[in-house]
C-alpha atoms as one frame of an Amber mdcrd trajectory, in Angstrom:
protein
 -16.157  18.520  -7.007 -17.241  15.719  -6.415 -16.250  13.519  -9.656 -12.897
  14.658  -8.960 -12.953  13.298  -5.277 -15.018   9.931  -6.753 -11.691  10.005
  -9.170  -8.899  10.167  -6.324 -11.100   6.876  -4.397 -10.284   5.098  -7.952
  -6.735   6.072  -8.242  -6.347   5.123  -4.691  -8.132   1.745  -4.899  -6.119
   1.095  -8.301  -2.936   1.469  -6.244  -3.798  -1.207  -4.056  -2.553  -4.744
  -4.448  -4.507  -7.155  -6.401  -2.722 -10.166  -5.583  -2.872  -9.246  -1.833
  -4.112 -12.599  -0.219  -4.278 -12.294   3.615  -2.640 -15.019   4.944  -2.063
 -16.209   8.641  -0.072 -19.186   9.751  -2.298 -19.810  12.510  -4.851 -20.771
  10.643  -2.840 -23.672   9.482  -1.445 -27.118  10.814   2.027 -26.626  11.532
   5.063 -28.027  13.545   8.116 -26.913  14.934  11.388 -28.095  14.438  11.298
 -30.889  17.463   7.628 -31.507  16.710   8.831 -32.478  12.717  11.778 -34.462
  14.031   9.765 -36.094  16.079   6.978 -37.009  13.733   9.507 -38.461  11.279
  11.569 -40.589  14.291  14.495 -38.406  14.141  16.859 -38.192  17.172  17.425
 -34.449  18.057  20.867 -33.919  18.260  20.524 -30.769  20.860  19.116 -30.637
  24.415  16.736 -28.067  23.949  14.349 -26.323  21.293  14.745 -22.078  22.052
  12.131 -20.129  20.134  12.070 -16.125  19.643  11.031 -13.197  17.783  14.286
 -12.438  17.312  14.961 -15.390  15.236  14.603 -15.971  11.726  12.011 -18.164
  10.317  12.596 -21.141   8.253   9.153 -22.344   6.174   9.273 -25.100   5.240
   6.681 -27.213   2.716   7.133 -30.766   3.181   5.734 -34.316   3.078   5.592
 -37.116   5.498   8.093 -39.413   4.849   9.705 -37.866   1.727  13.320 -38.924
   1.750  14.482 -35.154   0.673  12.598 -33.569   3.438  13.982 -35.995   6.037
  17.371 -34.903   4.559  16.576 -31.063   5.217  15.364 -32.107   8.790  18.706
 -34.035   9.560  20.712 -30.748   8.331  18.992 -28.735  10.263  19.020 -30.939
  13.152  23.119 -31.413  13.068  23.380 -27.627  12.482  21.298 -26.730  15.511
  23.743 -26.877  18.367  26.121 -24.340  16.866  23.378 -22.218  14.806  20.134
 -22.728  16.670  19.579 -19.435  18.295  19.562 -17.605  14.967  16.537 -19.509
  13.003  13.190 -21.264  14.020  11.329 -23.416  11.994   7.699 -23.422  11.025
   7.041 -26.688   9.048   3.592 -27.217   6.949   2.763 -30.971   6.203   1.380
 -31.126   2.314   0.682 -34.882   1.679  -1.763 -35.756   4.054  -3.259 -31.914
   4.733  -5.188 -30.462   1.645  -4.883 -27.038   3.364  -1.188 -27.041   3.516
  -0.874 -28.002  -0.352  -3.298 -25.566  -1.339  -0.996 -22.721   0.409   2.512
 -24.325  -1.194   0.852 -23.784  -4.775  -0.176 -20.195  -3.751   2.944 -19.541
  -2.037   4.947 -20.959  -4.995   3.065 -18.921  -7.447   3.593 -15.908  -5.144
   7.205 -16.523  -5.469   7.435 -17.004  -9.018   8.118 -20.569  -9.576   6.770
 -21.797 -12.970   4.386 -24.171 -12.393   3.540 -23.823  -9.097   0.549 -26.389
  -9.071   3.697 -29.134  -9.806   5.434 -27.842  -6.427   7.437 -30.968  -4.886
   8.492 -31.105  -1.269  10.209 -29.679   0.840  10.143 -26.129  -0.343  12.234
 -24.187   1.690  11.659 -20.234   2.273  14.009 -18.647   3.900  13.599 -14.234
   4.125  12.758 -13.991   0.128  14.600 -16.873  -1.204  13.104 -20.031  -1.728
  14.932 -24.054  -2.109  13.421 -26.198  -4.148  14.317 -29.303  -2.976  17.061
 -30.228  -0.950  20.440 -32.021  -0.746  23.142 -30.697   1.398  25.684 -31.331
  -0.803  23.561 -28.654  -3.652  21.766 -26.299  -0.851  23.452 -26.756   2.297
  26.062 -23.741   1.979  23.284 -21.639   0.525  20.616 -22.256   3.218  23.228
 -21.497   5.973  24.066 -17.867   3.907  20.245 -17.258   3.423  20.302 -17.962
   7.280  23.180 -15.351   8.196  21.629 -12.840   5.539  18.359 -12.328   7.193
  19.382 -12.545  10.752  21.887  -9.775  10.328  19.273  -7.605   9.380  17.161
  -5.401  11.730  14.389  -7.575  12.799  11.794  -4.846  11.203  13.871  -5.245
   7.654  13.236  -9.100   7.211  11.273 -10.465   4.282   8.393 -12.655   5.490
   6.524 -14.288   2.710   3.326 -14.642   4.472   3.631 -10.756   5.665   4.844
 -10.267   1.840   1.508 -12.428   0.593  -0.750 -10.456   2.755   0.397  -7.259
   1.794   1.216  -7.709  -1.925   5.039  -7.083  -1.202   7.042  -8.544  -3.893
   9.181 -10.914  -3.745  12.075  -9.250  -5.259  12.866  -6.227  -3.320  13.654
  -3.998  -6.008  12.563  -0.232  -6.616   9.313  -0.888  -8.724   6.625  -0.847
  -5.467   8.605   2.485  -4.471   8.137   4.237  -7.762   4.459   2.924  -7.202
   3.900   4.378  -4.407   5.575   7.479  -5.582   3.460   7.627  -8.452   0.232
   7.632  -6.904   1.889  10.724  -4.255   2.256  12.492  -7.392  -1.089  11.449
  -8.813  -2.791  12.149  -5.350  -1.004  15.703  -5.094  -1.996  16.868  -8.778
  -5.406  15.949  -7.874  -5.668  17.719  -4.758  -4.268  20.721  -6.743  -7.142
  19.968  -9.408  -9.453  20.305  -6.728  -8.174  23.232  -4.792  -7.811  25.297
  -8.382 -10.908  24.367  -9.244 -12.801  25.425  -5.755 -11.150  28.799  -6.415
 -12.284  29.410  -9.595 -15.680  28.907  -8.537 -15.150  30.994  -5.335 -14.053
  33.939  -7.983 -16.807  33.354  -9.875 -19.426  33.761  -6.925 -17.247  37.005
  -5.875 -17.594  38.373  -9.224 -21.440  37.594  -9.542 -21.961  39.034  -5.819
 -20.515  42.285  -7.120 -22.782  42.439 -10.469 -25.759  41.943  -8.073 -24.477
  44.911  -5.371 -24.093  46.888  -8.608 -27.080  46.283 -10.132 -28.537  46.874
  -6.830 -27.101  50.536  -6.278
């Protein structure tokens, strides 16, 4: 009885995610959208910075005073008046914070990106797609659909990479972690069966060796 429970607490653990890395953006340095404008001496181009839960969340890798990152910051900032109230943006500076680089390179290898020690700035994540690199004239379209995507989904149905990292969601939201799941259910069921089958069998056996001993008895 026991082996068989000590195996279902191995199938179990085995089922769990091995690349699950809890991860918690308040543990790290970041900015918002007017604080990153602000820090690289860029004019907003709005009156005023709304934040929500009901928005979508833009992360976004990037380095102090890289020209491409700048160039993300200036779309987003002449896109704000008419899109604003659908995205907010949490920016992590890399260059000069060893904490923030050290989560782009897990991040990027949680993603899938080849080489994700090599990483450049600004890495854009945006539900579970990710920009690598930025020019408007190559991303722009795409970061505005990526944008629409999510926030026309049910906030409970959005892709967050740090939820994703935590968890061991994968990135690409296909049906392999269902069939997963489903096949430790089965495994978990059959199991269970093992166990109640075998509990009878002994119980039958114990009936069966009570009556031997009544009849012996008479």
């Amino acid at each position: 009885m026991k082996r068989i429970l000590i195996f279902i607490a191995t199938i179990l653990c085995l089922a769990l995610p091995l690349n699950a890395k809890a991860v918690s953006v308040d543990n790290y340095n970041t900015l918002n959208l007017e604080e990153a404008l602000k820090a690289e001496k860029i004019e907003p181009e709005f009156d005023e910075y709304v934040e929500n839960d009901d928005q979508v969340i833009i992360y976004v890798f990037r380095g102090q005073g890289c020209q491409f990152c700048r160039g993300f910051l200036n779309f987003i900032n002449g896109i704000y008046e008419d899109e604003g109230e659908k995205f907010r943006i949490v920016s992590f500076e890399t260059w000069n914070d060893a904490t923030n680089a050290t989560l782009l390179v897990d991040t990027a290898e949680f993603m899938g990106v080849e080489e994700p020690e090599k990483t450049g700035v600004p890495f854009i994540i945006i539900g579970d797609k990710y920009f690598p690199g930025f020019t408007e004239e190559r991303y722009g379209d795409a970061v505005l659909e990526a944008i629409d995507e999510e926030y026309a989904k049910d906030k409970e149905d959005r892709y967050d990479i740090f939820e994703a990292m935590t968890y061991g969601k994968p990135v690409s939201k296909n049906t392999s972690s269902g069939l997963k799941i489903g096949g430790v259910i089965i495994i978990a069921v059959v199991a269970v069966g093992i166990v109640i089958v075998y509990d009878t069998i002994r119980f039958n056996k114990l009936q069966d060796e009570i009556s031997k001993l009544n009849k012996k008895n008479k």
